[in-house]
N, C-alpha and C positions, 0 to 999 in steps of 0.2 A: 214736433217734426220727427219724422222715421226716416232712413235711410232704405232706397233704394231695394238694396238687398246688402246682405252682412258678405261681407267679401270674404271674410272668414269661415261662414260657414259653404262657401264653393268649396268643393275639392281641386276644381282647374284654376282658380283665378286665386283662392288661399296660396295654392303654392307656391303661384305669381309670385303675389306679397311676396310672402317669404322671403322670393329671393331678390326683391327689390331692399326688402329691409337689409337685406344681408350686405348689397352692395352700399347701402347709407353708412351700417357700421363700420364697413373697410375704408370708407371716405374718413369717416371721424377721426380714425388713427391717424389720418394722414398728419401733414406737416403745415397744413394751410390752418391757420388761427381758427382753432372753436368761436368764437366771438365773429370772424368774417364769415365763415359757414351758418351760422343763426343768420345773419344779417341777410345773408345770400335768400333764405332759405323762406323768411318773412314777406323780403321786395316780390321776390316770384309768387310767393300764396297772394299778398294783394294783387298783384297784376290777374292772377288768373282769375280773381273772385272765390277761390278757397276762401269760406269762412272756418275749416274745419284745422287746417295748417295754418291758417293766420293766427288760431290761436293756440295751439301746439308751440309754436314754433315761439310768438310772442312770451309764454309761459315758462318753457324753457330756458329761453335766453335770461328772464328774469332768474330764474332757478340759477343758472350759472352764473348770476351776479351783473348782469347788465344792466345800465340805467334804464328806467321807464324814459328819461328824455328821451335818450339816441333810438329807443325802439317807437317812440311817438313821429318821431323824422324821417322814419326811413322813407315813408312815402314822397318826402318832399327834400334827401338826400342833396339834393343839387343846390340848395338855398341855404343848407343847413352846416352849421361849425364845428360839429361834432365828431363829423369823420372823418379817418384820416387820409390823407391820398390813395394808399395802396387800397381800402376800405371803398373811397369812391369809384378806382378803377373795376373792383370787383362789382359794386352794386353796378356801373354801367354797362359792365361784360352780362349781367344778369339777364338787364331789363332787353338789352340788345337781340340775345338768345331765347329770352322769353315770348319777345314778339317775334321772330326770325320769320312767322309768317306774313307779318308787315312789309318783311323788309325782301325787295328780290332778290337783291345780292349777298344776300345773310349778313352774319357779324360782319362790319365796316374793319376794313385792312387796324386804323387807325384806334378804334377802340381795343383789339386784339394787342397791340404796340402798349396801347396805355398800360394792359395788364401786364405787362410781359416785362415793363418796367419794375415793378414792385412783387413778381411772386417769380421763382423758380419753376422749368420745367416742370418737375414733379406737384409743387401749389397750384400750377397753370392747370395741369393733370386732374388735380382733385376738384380745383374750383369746376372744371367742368362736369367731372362726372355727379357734383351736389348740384348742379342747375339743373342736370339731367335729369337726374330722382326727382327733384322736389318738382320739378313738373311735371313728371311720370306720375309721381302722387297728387300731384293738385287733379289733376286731370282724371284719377279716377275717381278722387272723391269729390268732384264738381258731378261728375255724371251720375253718381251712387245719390247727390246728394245728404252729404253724411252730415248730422245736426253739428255747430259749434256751439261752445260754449263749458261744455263738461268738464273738458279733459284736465285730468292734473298729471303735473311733472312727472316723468319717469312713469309715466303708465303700460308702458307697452317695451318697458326693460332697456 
């Protein structure tokens, strides 16, 4: 399977990227758990049908030391014992924002309250702006079509 087109080799949409990566790495430093940002960043690749961030992100999270269980459950989070509260408020703030087209009234008052309980302004802050990216990137590489499967840790710095 081919991709689309190489979005790198654009000169208009390469320097997109760019600056979407750019905004992932100022997310990263933030103060919100590396471990809830993977988690965040997987629930959204599955929901969108990213095969390409499903498994980046799956990869990674291994790389950083996370269990193959809690990353085998996130799809089924709601059922699952491995997460912690502030973890499942984040995965529901996710999945909430990721479908936001589902929903007419967008994010529910009450899932917003749930987060709000477990991260600080600034974690509120970043948790949104990682559901943002990682659905800005699903969404290109669903259209691009970009093969999964390949990718290893740390490839792209």
């Amino acid at each position: 399977m081919e991709a689309r087109l190489n979005p790198f080799a654009s000169p208009v949409l390469g320097k997109a990227v760019k600056h979407i990566v750019a905004a992932g790495k100022a997310l990263g430093e933030s103060t919100l758990p590396l471990p809830t940002q993977e988690l965040v960043k997987l629930r959204a690749s599955q929901i969108n049908g990213c095969g390409f961030c499903t498994d980046m992100h799956f990869k990674d999270a291994v790389h950083a030391g996370e269990s193959a269980e809690r990353l085998n459950l996130v799809a089924a989070w709601r059922e699952a014992t491995v997460f912690s509260e502030a973890e499942r408020a984040a995965l529901e703030l996710t999945e909430e924002a990721t479908r936001v087209a589902d929903a007419a009234g967008g994010v529910p008052d009450e899932v917003w309250a749930n987060a709000a309980k477990h991260y600080d302004e600034e974690q509120l802050a970043a948790l949104v702006g990682v559901i943002a990216v990682i659905n800005t990137f699903n969404r290109v590489n669903v259209m691009l079509k970009m093969p999964a499967g390949d990718y290893q840790p740390g490839q792209f710095g």
